[in-house]
PyMOL Python script that loads the backbone (N, CA, C, O; Angstrom):
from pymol import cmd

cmd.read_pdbstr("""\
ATOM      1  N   UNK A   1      -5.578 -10.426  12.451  1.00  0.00           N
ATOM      2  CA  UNK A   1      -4.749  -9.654  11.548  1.00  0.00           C
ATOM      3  C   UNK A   1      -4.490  -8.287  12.157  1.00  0.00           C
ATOM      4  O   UNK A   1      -5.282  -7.775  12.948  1.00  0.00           O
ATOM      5  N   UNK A   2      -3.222  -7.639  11.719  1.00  0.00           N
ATOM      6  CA  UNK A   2      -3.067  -6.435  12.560  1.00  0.00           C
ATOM      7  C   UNK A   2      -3.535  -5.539  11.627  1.00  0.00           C
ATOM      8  O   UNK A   2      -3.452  -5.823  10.432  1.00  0.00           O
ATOM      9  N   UNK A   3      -4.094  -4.331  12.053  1.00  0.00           N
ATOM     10  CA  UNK A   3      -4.811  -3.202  11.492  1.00  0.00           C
ATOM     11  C   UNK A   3      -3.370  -2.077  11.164  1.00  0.00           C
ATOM     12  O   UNK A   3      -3.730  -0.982  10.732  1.00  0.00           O
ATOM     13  N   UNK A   4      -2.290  -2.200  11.279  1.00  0.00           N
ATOM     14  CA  UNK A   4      -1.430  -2.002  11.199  1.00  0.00           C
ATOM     15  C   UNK A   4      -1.042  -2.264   9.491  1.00  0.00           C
ATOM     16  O   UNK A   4      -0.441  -3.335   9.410  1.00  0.00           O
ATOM     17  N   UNK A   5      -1.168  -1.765   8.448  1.00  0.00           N
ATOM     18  CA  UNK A   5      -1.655  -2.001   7.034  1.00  0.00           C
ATOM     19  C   UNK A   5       0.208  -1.786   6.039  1.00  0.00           C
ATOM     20  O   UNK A   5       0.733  -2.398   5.109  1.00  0.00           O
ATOM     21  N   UNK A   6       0.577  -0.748   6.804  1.00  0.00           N
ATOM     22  CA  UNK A   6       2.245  -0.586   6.253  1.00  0.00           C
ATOM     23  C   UNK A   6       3.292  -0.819   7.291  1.00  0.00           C
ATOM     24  O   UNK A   6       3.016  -0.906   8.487  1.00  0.00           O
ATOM     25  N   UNK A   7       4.571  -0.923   6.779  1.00  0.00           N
ATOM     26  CA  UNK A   7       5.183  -0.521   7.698  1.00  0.00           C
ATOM     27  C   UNK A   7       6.530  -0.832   6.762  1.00  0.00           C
ATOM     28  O   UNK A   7       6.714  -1.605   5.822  1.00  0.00           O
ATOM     29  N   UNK A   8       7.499   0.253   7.544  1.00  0.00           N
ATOM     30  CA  UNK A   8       8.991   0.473   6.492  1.00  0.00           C
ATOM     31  C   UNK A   8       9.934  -0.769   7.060  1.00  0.00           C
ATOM     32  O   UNK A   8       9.918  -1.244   8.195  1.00  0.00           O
ATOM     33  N   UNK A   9      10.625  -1.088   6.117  1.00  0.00           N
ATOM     34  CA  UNK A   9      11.199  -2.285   5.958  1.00  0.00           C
ATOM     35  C   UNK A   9      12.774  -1.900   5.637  1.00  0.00           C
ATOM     36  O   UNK A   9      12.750  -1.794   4.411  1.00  0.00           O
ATOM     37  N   UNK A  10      13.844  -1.687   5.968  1.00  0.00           N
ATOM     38  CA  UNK A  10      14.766  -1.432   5.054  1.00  0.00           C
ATOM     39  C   UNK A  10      14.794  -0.622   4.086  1.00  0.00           C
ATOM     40  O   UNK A  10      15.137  -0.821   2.921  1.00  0.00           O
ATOM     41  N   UNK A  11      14.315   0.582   4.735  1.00  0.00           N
ATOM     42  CA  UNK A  11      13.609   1.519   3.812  1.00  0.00           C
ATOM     43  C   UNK A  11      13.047   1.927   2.433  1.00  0.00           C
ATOM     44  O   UNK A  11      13.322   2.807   1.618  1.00  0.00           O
ATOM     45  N   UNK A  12      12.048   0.817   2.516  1.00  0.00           N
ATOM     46  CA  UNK A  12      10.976   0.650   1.929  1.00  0.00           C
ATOM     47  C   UNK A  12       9.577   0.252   2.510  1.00  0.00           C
ATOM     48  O   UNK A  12       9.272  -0.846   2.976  1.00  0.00           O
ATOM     49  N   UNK A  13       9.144   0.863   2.444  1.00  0.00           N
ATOM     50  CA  UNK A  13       7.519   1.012   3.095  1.00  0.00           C
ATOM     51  C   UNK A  13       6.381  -0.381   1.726  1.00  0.00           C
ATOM     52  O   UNK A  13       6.190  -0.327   0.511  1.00  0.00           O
ATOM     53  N   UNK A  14       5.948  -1.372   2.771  1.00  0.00           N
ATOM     54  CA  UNK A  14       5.192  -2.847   2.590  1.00  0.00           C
ATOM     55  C   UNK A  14       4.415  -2.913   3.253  1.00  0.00           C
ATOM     56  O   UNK A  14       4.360  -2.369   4.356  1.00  0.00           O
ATOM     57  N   UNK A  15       3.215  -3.937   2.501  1.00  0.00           N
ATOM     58  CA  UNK A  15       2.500  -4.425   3.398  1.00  0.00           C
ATOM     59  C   UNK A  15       2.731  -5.009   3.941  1.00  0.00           C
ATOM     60  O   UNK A  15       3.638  -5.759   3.580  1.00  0.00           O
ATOM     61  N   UNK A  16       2.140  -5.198   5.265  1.00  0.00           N
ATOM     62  CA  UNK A  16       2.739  -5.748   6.660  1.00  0.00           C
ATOM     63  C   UNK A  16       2.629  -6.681   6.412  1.00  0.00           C
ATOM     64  O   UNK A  16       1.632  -6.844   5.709  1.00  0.00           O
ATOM     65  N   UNK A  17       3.482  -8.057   6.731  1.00  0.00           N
ATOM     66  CA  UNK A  17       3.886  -9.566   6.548  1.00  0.00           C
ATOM     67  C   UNK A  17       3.532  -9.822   4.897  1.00  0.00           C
ATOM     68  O   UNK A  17       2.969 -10.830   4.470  1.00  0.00           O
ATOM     69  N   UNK A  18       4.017  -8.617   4.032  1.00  0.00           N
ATOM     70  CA  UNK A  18       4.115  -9.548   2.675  1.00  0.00           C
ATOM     71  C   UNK A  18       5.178  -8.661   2.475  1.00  0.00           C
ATOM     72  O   UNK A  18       5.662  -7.735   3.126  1.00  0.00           O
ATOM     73  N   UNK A  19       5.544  -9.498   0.775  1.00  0.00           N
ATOM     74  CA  UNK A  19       6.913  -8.693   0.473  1.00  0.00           C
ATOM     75  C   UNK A  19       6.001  -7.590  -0.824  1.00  0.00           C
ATOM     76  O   UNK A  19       6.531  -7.750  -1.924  1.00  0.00           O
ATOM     77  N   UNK A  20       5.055  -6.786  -0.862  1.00  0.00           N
ATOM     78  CA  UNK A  20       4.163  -6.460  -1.913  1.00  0.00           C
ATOM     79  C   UNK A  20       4.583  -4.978  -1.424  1.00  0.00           C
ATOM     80  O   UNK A  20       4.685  -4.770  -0.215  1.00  0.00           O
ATOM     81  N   UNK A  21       4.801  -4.059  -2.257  1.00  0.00           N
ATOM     82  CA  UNK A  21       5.656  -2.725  -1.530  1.00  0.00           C
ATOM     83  C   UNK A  21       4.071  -1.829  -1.612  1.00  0.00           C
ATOM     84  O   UNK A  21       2.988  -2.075  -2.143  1.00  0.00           O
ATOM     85  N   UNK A  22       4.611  -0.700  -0.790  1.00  0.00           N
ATOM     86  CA  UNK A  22       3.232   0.048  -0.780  1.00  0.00           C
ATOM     87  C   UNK A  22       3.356   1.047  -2.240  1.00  0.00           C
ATOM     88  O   UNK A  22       2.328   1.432  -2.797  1.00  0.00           O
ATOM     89  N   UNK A  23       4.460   1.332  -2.663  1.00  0.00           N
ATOM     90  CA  UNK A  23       3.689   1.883  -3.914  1.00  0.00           C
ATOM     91  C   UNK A  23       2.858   1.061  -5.054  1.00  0.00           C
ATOM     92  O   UNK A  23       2.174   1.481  -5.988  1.00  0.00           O
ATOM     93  N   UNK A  24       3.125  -0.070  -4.693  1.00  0.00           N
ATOM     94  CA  UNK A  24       2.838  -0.587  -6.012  1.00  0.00           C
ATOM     95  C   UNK A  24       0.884  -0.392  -5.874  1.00  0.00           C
ATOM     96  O   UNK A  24       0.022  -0.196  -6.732  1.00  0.00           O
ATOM     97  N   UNK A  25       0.847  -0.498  -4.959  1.00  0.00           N
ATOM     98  CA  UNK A  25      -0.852  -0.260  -4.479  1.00  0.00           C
ATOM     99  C   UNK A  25      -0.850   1.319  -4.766  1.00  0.00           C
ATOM    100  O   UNK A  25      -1.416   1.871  -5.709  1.00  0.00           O
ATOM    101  N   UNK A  26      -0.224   1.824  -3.928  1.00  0.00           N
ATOM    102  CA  UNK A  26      -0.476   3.524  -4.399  1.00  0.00           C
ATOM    103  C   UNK A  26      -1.133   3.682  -5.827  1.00  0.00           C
ATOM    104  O   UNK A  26      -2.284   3.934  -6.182  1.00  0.00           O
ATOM    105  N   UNK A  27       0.223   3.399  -6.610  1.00  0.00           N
ATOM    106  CA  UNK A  27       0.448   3.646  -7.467  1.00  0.00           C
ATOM    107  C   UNK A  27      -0.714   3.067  -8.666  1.00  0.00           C
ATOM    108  O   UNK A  27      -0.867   3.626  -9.751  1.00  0.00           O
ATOM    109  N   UNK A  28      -1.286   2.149  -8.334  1.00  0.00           N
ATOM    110  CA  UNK A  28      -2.636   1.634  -9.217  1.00  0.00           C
ATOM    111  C   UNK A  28      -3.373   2.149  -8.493  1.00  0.00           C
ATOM    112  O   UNK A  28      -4.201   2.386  -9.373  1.00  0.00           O
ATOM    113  N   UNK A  29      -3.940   2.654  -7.390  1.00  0.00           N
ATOM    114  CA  UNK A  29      -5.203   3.224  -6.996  1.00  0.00           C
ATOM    115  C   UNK A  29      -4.907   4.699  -8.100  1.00  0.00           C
ATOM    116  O   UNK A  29      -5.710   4.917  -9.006  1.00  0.00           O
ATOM    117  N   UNK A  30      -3.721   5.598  -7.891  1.00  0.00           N
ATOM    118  CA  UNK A  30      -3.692   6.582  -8.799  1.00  0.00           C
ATOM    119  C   UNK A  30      -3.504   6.414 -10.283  1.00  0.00           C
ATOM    120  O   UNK A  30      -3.241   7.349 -11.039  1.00  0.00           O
ATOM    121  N   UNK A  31      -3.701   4.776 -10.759  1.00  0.00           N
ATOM    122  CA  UNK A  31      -3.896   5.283 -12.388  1.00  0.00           C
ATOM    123  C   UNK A  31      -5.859   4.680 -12.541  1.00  0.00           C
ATOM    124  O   UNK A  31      -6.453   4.517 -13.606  1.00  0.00           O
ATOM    125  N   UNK A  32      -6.300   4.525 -11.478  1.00  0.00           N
ATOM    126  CA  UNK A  32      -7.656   4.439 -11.627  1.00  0.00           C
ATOM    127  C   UNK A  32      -7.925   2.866 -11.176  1.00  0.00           C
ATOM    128  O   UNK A  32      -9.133   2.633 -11.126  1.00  0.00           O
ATOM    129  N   UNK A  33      -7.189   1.867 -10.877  1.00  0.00           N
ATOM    130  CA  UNK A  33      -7.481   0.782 -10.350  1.00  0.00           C
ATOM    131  C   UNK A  33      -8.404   0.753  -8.968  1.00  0.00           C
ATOM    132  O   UNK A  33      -8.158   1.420  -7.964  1.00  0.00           O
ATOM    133  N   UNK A  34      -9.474  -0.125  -9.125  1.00  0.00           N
ATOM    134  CA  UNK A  34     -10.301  -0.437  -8.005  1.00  0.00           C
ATOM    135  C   UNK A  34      -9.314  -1.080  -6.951  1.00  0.00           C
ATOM    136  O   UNK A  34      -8.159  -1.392  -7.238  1.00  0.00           O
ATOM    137  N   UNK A  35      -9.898  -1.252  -5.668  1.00  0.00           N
ATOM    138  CA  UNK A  35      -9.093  -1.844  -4.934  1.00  0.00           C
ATOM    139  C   UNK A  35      -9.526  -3.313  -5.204  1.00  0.00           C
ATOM    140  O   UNK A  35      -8.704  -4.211  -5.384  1.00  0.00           O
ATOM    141  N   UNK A  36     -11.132  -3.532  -5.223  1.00  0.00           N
ATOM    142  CA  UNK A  36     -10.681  -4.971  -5.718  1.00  0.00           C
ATOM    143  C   UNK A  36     -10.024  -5.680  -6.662  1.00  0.00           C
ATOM    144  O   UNK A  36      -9.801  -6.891  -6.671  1.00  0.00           O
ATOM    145  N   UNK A  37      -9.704  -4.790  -7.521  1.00  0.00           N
ATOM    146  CA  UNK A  37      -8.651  -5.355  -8.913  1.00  0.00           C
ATOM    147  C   UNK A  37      -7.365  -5.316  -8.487  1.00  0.00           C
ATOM    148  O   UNK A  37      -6.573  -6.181  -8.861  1.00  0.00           O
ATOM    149  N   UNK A  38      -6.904  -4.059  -7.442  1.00  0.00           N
ATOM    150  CA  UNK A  38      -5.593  -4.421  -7.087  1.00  0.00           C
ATOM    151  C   UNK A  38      -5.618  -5.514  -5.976  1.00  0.00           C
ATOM    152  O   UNK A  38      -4.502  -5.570  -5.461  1.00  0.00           O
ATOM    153  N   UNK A  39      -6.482  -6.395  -5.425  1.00  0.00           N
ATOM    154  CA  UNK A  39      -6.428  -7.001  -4.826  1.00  0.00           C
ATOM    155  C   UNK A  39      -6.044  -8.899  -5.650  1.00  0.00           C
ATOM    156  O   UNK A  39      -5.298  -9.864  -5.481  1.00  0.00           O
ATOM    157  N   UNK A  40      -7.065  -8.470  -6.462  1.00  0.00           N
ATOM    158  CA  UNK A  40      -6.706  -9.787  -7.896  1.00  0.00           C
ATOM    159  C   UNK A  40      -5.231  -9.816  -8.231  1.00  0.00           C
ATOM    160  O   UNK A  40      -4.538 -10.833  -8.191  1.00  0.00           O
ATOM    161  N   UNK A  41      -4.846  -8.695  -8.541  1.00  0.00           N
ATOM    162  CA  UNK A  41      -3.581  -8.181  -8.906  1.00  0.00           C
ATOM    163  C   UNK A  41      -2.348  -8.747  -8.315  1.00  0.00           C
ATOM    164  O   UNK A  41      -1.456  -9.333  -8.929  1.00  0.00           O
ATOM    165  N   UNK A  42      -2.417  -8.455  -6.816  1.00  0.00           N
ATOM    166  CA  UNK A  42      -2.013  -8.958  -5.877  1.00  0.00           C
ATOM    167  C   UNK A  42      -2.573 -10.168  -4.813  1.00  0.00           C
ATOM    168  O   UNK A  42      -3.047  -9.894  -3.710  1.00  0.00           O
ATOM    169  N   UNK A  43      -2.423 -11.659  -5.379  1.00  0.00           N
ATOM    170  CA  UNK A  43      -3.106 -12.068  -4.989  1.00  0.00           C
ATOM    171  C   UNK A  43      -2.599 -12.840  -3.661  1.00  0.00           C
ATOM    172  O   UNK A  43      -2.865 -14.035  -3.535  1.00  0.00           O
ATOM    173  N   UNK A  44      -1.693 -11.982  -2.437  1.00  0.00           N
ATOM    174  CA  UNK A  44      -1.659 -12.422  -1.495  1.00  0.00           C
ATOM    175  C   UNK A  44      -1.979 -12.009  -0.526  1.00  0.00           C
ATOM    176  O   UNK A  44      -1.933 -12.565   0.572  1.00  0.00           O
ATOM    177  N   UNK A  45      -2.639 -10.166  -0.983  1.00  0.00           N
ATOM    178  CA  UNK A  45      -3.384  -9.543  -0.185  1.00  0.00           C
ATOM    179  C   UNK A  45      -4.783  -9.340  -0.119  1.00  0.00           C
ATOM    180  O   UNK A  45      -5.442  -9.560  -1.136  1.00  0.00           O
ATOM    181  N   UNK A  46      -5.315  -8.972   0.867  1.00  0.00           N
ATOM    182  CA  UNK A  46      -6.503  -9.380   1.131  1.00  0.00           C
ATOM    183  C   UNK A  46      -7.199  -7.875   0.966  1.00  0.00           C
ATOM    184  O   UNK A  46      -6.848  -6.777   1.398  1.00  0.00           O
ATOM    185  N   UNK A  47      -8.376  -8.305   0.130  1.00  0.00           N
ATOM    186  CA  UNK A  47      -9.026  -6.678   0.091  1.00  0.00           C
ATOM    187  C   UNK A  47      -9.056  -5.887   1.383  1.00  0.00           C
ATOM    188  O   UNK A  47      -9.122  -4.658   1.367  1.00  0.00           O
ATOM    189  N   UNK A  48      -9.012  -6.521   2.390  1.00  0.00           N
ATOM    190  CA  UNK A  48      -9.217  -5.320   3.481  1.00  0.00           C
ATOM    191  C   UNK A  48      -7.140  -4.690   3.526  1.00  0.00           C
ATOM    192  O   UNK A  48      -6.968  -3.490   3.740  1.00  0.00           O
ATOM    193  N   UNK A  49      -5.970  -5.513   3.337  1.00  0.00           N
ATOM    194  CA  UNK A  49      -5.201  -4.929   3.122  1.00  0.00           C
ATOM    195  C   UNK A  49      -4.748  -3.895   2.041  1.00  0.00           C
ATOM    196  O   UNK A  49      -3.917  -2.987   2.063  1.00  0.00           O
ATOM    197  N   UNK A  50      -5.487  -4.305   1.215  1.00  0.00           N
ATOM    198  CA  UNK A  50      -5.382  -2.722   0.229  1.00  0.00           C
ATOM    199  C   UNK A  50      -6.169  -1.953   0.745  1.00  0.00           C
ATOM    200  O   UNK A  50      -5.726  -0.841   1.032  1.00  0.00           O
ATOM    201  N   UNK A  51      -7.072  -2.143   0.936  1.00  0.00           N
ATOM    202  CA  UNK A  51      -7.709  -0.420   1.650  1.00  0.00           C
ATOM    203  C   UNK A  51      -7.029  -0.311   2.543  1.00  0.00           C
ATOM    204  O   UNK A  51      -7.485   0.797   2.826  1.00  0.00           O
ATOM    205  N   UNK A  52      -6.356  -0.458   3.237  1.00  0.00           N
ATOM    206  CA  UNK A  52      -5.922  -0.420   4.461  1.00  0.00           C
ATOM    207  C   UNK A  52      -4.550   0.433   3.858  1.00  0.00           C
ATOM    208  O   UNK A  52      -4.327   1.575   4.260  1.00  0.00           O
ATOM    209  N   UNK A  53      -3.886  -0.067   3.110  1.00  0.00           N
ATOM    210  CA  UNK A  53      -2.951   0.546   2.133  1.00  0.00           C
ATOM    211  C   UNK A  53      -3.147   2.363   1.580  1.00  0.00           C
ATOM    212  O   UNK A  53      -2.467   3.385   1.667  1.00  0.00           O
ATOM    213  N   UNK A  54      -4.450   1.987   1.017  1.00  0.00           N
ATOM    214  CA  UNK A  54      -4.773   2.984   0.232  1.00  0.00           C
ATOM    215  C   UNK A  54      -4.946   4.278   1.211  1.00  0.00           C
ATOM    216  O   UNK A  54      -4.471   5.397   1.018  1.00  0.00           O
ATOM    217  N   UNK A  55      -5.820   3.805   2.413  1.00  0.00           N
ATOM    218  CA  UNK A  55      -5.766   4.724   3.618  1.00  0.00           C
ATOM    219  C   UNK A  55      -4.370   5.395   4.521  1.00  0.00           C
ATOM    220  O   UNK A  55      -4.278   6.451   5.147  1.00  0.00           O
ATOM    221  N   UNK A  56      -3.283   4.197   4.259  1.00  0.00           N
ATOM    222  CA  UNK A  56      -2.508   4.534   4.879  1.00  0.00           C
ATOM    223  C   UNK A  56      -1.630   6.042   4.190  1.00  0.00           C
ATOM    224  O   UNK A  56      -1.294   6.872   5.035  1.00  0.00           O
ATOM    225  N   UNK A  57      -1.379   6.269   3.085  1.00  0.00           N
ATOM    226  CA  UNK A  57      -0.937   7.392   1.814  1.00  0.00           C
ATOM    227  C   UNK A  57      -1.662   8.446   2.694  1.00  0.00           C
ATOM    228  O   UNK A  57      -1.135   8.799   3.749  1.00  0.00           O
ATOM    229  N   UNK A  58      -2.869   8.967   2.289  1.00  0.00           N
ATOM    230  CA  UNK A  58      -3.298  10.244   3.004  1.00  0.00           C
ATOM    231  C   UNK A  58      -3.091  10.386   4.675  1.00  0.00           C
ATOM    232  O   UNK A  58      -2.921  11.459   5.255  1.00  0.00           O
ATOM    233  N   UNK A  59      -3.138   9.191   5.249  1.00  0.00           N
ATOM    234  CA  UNK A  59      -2.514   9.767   7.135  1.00  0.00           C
ATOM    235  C   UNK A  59      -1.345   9.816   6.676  1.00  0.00           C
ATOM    236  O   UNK A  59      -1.434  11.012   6.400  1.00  0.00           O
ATOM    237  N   UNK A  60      -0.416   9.582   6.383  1.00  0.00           N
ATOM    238  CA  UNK A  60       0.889   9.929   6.103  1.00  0.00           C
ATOM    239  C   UNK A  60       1.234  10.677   5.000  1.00  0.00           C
ATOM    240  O   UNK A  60       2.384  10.633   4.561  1.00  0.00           O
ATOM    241  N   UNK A  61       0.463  11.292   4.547  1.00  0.00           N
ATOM    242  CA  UNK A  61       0.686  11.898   2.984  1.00  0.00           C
ATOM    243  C   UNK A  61       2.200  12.627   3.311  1.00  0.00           C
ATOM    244  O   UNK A  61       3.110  11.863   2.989  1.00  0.00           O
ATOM    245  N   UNK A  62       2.649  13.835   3.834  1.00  0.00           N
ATOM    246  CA  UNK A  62       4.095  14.439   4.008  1.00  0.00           C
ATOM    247  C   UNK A  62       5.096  13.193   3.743  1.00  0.00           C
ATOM    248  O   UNK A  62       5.874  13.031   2.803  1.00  0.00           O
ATOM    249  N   UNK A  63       4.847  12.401   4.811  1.00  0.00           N
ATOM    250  CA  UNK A  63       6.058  11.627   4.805  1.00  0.00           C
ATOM    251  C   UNK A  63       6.465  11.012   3.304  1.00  0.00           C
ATOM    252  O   UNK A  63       7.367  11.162   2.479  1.00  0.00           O
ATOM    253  N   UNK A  64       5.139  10.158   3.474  1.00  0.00           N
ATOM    254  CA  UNK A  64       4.893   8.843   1.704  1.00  0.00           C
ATOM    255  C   UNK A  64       5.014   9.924   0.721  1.00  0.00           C
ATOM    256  O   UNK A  64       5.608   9.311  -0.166  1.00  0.00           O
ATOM    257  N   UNK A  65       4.826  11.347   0.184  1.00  0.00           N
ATOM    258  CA  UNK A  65       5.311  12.167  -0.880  1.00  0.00           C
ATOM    259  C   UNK A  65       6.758  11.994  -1.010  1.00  0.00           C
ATOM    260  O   UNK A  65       7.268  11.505  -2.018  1.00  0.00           O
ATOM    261  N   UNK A  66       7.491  12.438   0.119  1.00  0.00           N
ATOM    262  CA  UNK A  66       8.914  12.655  -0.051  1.00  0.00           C
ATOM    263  C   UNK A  66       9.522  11.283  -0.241  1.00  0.00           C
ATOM    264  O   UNK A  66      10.542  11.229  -0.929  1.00  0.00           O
ATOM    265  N   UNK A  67       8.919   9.898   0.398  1.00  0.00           N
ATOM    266  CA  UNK A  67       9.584   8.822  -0.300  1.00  0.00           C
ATOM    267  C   UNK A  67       9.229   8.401  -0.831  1.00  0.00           C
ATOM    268  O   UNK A  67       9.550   7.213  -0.790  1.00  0.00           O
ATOM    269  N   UNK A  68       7.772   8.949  -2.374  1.00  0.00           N
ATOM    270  CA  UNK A  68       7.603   8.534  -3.533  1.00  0.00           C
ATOM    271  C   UNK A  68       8.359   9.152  -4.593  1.00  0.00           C
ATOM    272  O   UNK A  68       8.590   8.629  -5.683  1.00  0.00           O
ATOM    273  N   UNK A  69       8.784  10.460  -4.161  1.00  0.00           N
ATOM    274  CA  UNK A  69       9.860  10.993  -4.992  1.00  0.00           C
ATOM    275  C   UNK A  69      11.001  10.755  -5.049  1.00  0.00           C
ATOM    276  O   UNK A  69      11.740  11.404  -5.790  1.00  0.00           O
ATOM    277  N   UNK A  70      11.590   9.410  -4.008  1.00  0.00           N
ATOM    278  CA  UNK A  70      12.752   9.041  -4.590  1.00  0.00           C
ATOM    279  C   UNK A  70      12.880   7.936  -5.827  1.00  0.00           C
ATOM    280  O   UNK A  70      13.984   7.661  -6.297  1.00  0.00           O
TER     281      UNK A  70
END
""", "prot")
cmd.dss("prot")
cmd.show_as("cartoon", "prot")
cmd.util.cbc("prot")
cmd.orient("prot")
């Protein structure tokens, strides 16, 4: 598996080889969701791809702000 956890698509930023967008993970880690629940949640990703997710937001925080505010 690639350690490679996002990547923009038609500008929209996904997890890599699914169609599962990265806010939607963001976005439940910030209303208090565990990652293993967003992993249930999403059940085609694999707990190490949500963390992998969740990690990816803060190395990129500048960028992923300005295209969560669209």
């Amino acid at each position: 598996m690639s350690t490679e956890y996002a990547q923009k698509q038609h500008d929209v930023y996904r997890i890599t080889g699914t169609r599962v967008s990265l806010d939607s993970i963001v976005y439940a880690w910030w209303a208090g969701q565990s990652a293993e629940t967003i992993a249930q949640s999403f059940q085609v990703l694999t707990l190490e791809q949500v963390y992998g997710a969740i990690a990816f937001y803060p190395a990129h925080r500048e960028e992923m702000d300005r295209y969560l505010e669209h």
